[in-house]
N, CA, C and O of each residue as an XYZ file, in Angstrom:
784
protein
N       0.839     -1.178      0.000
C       0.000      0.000      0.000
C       0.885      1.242      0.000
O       1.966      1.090      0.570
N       0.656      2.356     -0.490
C       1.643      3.131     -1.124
C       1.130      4.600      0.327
O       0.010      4.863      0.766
N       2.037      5.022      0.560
C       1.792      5.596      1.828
C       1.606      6.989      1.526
O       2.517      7.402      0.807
N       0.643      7.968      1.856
C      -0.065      9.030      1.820
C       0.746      9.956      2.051
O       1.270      9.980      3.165
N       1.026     10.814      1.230
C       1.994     11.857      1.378
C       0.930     12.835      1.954
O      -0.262     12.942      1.662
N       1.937     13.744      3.149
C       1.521     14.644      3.733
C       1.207     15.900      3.152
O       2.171     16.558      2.760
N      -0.224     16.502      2.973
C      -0.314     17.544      2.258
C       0.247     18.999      2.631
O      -0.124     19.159      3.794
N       0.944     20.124      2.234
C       1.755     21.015      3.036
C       0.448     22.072      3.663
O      -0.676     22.210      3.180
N       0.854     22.535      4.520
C      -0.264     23.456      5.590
C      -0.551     24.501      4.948
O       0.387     25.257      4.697
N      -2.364     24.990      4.331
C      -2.884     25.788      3.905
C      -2.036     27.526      4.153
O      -1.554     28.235      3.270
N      -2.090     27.741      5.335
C      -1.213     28.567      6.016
C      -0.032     27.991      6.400
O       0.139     26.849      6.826
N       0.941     29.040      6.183
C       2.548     28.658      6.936
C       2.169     28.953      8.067
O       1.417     29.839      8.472
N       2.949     27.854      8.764
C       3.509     27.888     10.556
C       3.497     29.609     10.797
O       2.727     30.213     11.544
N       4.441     30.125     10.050
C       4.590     31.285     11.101
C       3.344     32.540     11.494
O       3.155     33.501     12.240
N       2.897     31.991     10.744
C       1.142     32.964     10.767
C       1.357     33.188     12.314
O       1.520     34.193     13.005
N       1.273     31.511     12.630
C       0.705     31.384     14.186
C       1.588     32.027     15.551
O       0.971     32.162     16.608
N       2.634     32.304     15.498
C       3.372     32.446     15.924
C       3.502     33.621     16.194
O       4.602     34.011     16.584
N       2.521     34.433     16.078
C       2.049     36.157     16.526
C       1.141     35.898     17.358
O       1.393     36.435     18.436
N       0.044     35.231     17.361
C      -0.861     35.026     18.410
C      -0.214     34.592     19.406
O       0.482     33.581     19.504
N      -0.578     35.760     20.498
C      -0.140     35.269     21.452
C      -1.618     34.537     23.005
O      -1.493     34.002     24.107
N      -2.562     34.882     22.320
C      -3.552     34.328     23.483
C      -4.568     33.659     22.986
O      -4.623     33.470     21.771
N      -5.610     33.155     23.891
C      -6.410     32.186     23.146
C      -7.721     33.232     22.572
O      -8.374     32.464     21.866
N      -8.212     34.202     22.544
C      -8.391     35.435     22.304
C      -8.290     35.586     20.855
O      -9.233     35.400     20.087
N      -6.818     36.016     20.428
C      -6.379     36.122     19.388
C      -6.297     34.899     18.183
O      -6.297     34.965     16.954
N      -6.222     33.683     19.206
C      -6.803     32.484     18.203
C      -8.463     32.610     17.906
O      -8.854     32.365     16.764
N      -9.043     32.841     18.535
C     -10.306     32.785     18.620
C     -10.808     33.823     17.583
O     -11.751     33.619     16.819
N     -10.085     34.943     17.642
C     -10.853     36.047     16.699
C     -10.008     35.731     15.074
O     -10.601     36.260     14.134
N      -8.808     34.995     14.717
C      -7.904     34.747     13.059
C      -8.230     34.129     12.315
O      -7.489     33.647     11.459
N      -9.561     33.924     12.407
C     -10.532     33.238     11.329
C     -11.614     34.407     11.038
O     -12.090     34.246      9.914
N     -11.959     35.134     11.468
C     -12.887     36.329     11.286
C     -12.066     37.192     10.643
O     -12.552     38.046      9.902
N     -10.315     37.061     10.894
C      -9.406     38.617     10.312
C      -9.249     37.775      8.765
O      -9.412     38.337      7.682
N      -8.814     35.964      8.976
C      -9.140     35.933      7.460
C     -10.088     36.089      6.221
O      -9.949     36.283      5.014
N     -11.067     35.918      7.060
C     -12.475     36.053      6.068
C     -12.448     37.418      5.653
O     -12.755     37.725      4.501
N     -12.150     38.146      6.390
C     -11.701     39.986      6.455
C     -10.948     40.364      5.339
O     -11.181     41.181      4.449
N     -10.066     39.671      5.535
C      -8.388     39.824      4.561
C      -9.412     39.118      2.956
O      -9.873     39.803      2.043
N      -9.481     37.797      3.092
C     -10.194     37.333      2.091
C     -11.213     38.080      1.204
O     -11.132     37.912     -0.013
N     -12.052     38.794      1.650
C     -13.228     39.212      1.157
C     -13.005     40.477      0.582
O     -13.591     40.828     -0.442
N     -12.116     41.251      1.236
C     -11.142     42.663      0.803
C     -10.193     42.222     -0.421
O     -10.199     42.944     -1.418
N      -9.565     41.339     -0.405
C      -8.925     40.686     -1.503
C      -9.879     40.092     -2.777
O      -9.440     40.110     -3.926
N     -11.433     39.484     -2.410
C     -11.684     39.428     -4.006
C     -12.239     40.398     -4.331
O     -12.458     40.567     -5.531
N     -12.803     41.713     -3.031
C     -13.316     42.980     -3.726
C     -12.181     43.890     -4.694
O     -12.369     44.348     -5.821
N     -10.964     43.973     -3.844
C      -9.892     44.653     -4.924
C      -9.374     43.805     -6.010
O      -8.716     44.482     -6.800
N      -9.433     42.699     -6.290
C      -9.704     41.704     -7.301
C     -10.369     42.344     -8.550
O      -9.976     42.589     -9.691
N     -11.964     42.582     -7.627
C     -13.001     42.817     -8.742
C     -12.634     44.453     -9.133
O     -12.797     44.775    -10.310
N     -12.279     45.203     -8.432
C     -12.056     46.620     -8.434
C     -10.882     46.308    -10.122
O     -11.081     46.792    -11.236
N      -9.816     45.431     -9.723
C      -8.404     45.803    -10.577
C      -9.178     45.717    -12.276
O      -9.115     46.498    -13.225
N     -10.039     44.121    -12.055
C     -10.927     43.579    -13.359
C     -11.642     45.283    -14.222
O     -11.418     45.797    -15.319
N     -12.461     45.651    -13.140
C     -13.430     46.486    -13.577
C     -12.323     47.670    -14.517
O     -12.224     47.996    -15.700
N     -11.556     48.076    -13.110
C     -10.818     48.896    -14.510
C      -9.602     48.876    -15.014
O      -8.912     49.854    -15.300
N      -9.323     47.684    -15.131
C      -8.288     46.906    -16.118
C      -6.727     46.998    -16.143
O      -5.899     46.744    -17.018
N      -6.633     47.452    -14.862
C      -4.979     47.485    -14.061
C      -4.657     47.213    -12.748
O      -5.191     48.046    -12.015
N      -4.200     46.640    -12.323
C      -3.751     46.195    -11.191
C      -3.437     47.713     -9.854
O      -2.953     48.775    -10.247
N      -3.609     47.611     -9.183
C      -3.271     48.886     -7.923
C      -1.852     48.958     -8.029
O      -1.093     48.034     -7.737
N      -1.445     50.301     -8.539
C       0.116     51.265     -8.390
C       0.225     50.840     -9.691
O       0.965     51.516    -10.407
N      -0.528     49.540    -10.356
C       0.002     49.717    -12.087
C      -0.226     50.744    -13.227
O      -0.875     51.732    -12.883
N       0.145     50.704    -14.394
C      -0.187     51.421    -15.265
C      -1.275     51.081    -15.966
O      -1.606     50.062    -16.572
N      -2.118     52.863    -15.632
C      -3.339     52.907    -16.104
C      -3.094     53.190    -17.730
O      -2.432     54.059    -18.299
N      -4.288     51.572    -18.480
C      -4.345     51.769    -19.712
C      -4.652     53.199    -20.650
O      -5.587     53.916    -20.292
N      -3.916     53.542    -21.735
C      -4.440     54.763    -22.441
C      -5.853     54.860    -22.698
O      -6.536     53.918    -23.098
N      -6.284     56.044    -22.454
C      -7.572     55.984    -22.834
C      -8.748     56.110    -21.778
O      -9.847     56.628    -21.976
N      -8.168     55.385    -20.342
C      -9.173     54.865    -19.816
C      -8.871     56.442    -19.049
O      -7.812     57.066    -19.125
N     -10.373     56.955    -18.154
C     -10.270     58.227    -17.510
C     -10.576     57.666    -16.426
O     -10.489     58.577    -15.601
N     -11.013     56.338    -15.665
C     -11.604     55.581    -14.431
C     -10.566     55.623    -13.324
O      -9.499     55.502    -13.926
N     -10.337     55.717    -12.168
C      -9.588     55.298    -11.187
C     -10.124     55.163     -9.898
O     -11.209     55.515     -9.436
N      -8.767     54.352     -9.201
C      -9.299     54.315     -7.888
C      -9.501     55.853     -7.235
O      -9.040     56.970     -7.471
N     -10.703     55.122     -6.030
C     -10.875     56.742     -5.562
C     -10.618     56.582     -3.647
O     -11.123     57.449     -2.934
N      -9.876     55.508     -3.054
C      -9.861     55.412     -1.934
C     -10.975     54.019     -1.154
O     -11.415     53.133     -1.885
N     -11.217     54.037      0.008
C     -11.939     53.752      0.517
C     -12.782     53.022      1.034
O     -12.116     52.203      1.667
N     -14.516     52.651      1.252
C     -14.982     52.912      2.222
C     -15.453     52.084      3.498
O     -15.803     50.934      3.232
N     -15.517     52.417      4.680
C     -15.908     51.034      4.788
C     -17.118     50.503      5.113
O     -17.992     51.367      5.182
N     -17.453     49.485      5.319
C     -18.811     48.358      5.465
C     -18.724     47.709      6.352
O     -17.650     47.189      6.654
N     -19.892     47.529      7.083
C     -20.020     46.468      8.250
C     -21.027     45.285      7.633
O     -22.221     45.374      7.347
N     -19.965     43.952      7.512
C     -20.995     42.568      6.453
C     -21.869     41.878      7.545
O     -21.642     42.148      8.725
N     -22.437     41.374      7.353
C     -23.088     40.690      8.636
C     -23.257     39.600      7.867
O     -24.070     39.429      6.959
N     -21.960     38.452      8.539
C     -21.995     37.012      7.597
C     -22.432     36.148      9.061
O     -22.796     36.575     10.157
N     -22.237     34.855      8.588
C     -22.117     33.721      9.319
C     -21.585     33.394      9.983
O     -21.857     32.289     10.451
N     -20.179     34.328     10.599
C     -19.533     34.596     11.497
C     -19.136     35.441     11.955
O     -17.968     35.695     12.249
N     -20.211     36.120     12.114
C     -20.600     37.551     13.199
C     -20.435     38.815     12.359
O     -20.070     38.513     11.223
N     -20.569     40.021     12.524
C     -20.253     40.994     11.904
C     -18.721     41.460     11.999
O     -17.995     41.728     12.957
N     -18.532     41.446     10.615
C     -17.078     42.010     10.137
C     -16.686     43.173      9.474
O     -17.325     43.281      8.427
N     -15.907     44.081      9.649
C     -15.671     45.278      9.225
C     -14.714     45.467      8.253
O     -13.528     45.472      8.582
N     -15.038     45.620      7.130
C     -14.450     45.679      5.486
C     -14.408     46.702      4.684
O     -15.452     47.282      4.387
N     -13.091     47.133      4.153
C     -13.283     48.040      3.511
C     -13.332     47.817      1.725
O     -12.645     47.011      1.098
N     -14.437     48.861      1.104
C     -14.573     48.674      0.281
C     -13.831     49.985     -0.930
O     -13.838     51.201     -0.741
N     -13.180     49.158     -2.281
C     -13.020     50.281     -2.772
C     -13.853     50.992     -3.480
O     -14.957     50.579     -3.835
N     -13.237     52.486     -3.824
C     -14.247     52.802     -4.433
C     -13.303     53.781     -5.811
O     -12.115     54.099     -5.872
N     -14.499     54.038     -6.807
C     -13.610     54.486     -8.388
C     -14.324     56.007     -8.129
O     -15.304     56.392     -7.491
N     -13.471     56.543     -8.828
C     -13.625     58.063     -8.879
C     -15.174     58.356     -9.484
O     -16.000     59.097     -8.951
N     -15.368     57.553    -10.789
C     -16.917     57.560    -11.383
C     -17.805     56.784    -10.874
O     -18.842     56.395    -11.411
N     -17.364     56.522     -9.708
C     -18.723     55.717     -9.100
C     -18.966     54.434     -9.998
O     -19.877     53.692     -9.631
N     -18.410     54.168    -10.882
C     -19.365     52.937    -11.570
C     -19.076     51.719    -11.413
O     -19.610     50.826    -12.070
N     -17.945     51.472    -10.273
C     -17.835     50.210    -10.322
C     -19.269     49.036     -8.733
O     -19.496     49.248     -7.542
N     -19.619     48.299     -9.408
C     -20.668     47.632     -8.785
C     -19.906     46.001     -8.577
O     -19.479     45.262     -9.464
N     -19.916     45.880     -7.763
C     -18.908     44.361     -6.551
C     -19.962     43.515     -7.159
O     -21.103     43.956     -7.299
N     -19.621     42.290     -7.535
C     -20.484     41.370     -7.546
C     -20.393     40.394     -6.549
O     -21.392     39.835     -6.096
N     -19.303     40.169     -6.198
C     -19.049     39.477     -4.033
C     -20.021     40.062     -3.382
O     -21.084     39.571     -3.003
N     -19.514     41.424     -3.233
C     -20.844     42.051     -2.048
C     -21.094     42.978     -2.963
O     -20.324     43.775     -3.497
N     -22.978     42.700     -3.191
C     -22.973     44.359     -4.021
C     -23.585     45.790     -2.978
O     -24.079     45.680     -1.856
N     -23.448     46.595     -3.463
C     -23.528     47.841     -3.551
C     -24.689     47.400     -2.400
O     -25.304     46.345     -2.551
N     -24.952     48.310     -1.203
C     -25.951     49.052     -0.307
C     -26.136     47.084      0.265
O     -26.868     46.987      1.250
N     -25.809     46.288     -0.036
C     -26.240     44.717      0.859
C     -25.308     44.944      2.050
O     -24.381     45.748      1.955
N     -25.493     44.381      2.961
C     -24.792     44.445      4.235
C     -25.082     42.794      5.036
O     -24.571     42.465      6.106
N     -25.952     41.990      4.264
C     -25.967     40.386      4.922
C     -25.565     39.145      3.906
O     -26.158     39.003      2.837
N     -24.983     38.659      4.140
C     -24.895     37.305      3.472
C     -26.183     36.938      3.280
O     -27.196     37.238      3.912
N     -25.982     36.084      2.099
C     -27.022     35.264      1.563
C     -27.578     34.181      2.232
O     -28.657     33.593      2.294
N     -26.324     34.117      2.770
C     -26.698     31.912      3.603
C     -27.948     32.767      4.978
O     -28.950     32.146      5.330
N     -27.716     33.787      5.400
C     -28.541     34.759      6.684
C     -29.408     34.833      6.103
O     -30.196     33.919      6.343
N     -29.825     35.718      5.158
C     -30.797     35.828      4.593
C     -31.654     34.406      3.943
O     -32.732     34.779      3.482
N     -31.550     33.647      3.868
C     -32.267     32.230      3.528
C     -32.294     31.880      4.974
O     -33.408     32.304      5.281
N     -31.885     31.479      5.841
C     -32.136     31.183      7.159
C     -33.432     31.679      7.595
O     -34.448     31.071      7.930
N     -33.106     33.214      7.496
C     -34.564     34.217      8.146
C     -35.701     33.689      7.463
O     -36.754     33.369      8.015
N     -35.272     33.551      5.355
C     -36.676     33.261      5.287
C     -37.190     32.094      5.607
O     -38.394     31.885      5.456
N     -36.498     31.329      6.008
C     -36.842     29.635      6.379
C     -37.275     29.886      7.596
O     -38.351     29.329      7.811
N     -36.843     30.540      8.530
C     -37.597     30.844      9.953
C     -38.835     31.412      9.710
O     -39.631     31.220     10.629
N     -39.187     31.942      8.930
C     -40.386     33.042      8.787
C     -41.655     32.560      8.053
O     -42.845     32.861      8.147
N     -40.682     31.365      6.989
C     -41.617     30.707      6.620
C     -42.356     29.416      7.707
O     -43.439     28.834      7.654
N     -41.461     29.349      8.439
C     -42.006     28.128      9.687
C     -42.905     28.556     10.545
O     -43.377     27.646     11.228
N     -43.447     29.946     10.830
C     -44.050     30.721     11.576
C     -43.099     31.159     12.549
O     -43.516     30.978     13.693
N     -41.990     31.661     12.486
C     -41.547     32.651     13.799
C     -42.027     34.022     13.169
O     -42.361     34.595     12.132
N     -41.803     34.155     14.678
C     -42.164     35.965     14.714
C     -40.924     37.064     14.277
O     -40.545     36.600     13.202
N     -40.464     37.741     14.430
C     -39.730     38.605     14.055
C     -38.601     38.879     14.697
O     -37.443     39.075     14.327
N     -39.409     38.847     16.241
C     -38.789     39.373     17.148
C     -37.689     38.069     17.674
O     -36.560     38.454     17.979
N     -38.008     36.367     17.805
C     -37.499     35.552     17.529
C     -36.512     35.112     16.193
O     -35.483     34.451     16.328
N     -36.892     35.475     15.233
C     -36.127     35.234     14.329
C     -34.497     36.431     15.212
O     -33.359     36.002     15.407
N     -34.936     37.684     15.501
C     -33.758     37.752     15.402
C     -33.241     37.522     16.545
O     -32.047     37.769     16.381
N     -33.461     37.075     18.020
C     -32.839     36.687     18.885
C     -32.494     35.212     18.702
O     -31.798     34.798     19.628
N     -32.851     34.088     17.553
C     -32.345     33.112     17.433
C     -30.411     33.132     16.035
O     -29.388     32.448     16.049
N     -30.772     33.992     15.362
C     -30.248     34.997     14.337
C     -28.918     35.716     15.494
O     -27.768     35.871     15.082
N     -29.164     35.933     16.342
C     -27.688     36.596     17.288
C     -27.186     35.799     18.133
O     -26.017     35.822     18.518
N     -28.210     34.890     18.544
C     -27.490     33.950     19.298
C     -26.709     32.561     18.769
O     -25.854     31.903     19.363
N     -27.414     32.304     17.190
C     -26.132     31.271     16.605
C     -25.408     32.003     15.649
O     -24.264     31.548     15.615
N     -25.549     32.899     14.882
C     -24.300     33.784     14.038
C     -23.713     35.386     14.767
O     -23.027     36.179     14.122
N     -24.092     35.584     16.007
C     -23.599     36.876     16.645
C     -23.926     38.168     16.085
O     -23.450     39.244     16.446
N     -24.884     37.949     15.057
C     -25.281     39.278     14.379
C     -26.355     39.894     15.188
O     -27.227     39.177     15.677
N     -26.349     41.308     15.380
C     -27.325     42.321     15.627
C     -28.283     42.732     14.520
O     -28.063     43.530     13.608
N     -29.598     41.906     14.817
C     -30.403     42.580     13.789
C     -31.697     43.325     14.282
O     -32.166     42.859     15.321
N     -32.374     44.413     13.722
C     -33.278     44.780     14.361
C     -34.609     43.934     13.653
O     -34.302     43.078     12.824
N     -35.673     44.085     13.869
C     -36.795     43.736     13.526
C     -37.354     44.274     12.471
O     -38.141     43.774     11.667
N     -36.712     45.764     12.543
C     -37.130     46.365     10.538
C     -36.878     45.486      9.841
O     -37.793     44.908      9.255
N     -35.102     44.968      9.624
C     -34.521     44.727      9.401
C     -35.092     42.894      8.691
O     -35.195     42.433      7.554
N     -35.249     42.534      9.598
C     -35.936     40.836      9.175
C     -37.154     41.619      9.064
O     -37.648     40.791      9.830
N     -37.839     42.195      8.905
C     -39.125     42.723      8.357
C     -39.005     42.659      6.381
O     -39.549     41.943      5.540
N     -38.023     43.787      6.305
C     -37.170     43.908      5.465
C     -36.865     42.715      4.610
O     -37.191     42.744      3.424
N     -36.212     41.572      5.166
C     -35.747     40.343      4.202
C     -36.772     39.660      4.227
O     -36.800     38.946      3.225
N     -38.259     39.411      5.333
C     -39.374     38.494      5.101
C     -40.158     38.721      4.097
O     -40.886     37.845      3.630
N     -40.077     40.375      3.484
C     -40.989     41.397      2.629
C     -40.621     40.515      1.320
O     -41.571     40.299      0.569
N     -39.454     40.016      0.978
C     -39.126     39.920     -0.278
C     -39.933     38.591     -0.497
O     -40.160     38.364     -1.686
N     -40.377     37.736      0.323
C     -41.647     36.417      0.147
C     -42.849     36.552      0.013
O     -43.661     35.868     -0.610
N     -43.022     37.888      0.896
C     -44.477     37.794      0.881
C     -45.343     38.018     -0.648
O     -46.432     37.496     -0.889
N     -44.582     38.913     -1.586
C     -45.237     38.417     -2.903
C     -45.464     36.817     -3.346
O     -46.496     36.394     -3.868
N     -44.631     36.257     -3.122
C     -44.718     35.119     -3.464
C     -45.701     33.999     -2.716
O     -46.370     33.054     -3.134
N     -45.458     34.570     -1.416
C     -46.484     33.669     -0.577
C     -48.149     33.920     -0.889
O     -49.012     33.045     -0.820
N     -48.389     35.531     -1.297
C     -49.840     35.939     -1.732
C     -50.137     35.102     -2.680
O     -51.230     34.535     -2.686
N     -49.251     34.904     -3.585
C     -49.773     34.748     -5.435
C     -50.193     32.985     -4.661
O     -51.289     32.447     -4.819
N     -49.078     32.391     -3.887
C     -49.661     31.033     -3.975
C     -50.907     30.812     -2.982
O     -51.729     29.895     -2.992
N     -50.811     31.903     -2.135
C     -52.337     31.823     -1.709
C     -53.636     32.069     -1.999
O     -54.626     31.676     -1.381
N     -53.559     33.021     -3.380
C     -54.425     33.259     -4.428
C     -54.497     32.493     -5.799
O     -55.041     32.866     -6.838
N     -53.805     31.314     -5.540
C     -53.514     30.405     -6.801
C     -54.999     29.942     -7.098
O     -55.813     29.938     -6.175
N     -55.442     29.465     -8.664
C     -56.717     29.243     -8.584
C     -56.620     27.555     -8.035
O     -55.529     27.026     -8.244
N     -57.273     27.030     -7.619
C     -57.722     25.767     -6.538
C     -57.854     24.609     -8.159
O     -58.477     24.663     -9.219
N     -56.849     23.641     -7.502
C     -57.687     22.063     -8.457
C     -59.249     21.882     -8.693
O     -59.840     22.902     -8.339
N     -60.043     20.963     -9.150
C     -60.672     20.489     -9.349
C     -61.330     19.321     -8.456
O     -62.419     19.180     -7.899
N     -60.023     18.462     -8.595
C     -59.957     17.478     -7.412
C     -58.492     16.956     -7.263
O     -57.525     16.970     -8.025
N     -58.772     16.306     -5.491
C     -57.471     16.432     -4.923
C     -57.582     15.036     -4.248
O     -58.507     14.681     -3.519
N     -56.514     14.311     -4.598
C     -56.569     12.946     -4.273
C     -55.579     12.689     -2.871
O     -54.454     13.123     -2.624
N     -56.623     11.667     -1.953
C     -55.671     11.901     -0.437
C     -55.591     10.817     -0.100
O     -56.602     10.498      0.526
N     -54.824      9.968     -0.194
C     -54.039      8.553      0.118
C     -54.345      8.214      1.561
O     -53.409      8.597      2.264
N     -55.399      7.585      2.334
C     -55.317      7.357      3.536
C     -54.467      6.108      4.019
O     -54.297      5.127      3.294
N     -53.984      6.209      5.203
C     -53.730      5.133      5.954
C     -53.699      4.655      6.856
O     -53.048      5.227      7.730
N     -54.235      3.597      7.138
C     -54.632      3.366      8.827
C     -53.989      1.710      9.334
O     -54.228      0.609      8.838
N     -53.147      2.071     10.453
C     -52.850      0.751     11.099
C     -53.075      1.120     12.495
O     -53.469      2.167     13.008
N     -52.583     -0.469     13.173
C     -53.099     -0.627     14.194
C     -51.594     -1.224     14.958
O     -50.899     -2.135     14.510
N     -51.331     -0.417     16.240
C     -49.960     -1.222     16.750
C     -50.224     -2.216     17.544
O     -51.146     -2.016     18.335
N     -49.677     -3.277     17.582
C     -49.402     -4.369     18.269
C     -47.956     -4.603     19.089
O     -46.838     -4.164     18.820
N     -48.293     -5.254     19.925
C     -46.691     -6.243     20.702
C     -46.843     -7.078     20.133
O     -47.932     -7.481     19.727
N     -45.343     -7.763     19.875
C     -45.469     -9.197     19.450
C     -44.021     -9.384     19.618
O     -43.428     -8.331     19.853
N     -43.400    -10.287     19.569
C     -42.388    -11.020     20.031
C     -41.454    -11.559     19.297
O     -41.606    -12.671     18.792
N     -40.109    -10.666     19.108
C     -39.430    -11.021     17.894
C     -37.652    -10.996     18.740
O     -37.226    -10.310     19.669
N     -37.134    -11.841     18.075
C     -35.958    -12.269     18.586
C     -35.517    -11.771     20.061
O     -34.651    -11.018     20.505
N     -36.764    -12.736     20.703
C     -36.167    -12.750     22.221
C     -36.633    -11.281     23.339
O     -36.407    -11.155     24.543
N     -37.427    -10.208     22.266
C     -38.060     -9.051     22.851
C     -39.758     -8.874     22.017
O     -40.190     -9.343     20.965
N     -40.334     -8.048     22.986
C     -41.334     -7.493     22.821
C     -41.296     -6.213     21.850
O     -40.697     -5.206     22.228
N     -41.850     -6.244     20.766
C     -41.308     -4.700     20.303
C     -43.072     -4.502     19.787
O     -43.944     -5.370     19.825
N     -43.206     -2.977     19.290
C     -44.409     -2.650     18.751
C     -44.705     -2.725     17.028
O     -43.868     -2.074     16.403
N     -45.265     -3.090     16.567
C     -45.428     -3.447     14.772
C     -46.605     -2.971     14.462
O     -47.533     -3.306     15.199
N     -46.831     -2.271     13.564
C     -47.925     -1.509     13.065
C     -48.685     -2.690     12.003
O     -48.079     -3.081     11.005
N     -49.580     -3.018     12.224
C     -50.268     -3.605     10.897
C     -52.071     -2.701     10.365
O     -53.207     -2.681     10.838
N     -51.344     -2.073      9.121
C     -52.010     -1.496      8.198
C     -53.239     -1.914      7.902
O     -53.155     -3.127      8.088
N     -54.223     -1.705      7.593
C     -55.237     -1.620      6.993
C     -55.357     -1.431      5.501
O     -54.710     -0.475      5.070
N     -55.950     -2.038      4.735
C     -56.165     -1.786      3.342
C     -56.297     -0.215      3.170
O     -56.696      0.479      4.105
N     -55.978      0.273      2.047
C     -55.469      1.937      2.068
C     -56.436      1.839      1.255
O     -56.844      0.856      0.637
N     -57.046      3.641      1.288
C     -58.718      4.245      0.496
C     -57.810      5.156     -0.127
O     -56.881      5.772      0.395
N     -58.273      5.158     -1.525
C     -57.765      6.266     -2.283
C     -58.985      7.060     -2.371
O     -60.023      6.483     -2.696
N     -58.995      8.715     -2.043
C     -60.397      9.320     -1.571
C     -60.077     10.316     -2.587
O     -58.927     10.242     -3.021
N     -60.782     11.180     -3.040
C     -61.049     12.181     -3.905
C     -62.116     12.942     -3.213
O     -63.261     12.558     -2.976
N     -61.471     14.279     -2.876
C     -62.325     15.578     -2.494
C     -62.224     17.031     -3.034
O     -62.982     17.902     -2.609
């Protein structure tokens, strides 16, 4: 059997070797996602206008960086503080994080899955801070539940079948005695196919 070579460490050793408390371990997964997310926004910044930062700007082009700003994201691991760039003409639009969003997507599907289950608002967001650490107000998940409720009207105004077929089934539990124990076994009843 041919023996598994060791894959080399995502991060070098010496990353670690600045942290000095358990603190600082605790918070270098939030500074990477930080570092990360700033890195594919100036990514998308270099794409949009077609030179790299301190490189040479193509002839022609009148676009540049213009500094700046920052954003508070509210991901899946708590709120993080990011800066975003920005172009002198305003026209560049992030497709990572766009323009005026401030929550992750995976948050936002959560809420509507809570909202669609029947929580209230005020629950959604004290369940919402207590497993991702985000501060949300109740506008706020007001705000992201709004974007269903079209959808929830139209299917509650959908026009109705004709007829609707409902599979019954009925058993009955029993004890009975199977390798050496008592256990419970359901035995069924002939099933009604009903139409109402």
């Amino acid at each position: 059997m041919k023996k598994k070579e060791k894959q080399p460490p995502i991060l070098p050793p010496e990353v670690f070797k600045s942290l000095k408390t358990g603190k600082e371990l605790i918070e270098f997964p939030d500074k990477i996602y930080e570092q990360g997310v700033e890195a594919l926004l100036n990514a998308e910044m270099d794409e949009h206008l077609g030179y790299p930062k301190h490189g040479f700007k193509p002839a022609g082009s009148k676009d540049i960086r213009n500094g700046s700003s920052s954003k508070t994201l509210k991901s899946d691991i708590g709120d993080i503080e990011i800066t975003v760039p920005r172009d002198r003409e305003s026209t560049f639009e992030p497709i990572f994080i766009p323009k005026h969003q401030r929550m992750s997507a995976e948050i936002e599907d959560v809420i509507i899955g809570m909202y669609s289950r029947g929580m209230t608002t005020r629950d959604i967001e004290q369940q919402i801070n207590e497993i991702y650490r985000v501060e949300l107000s109740e506008t706020s998940v007001s705000n992201i539940t709004a974007k269903i409720l079209d959808e929830i009207k139209q299917w509650q105004e959908r026009p109705l079948e004709n007829v609707y077929y409902v599979w019954w089934m009925d058993g009955k539990i029993i004890k009975v005695r199977q390798n050496g124990k008592v256990i419970n076994k359901t035995v069924y009843h002939p099933a009604e196919l009903k139409t109402f």
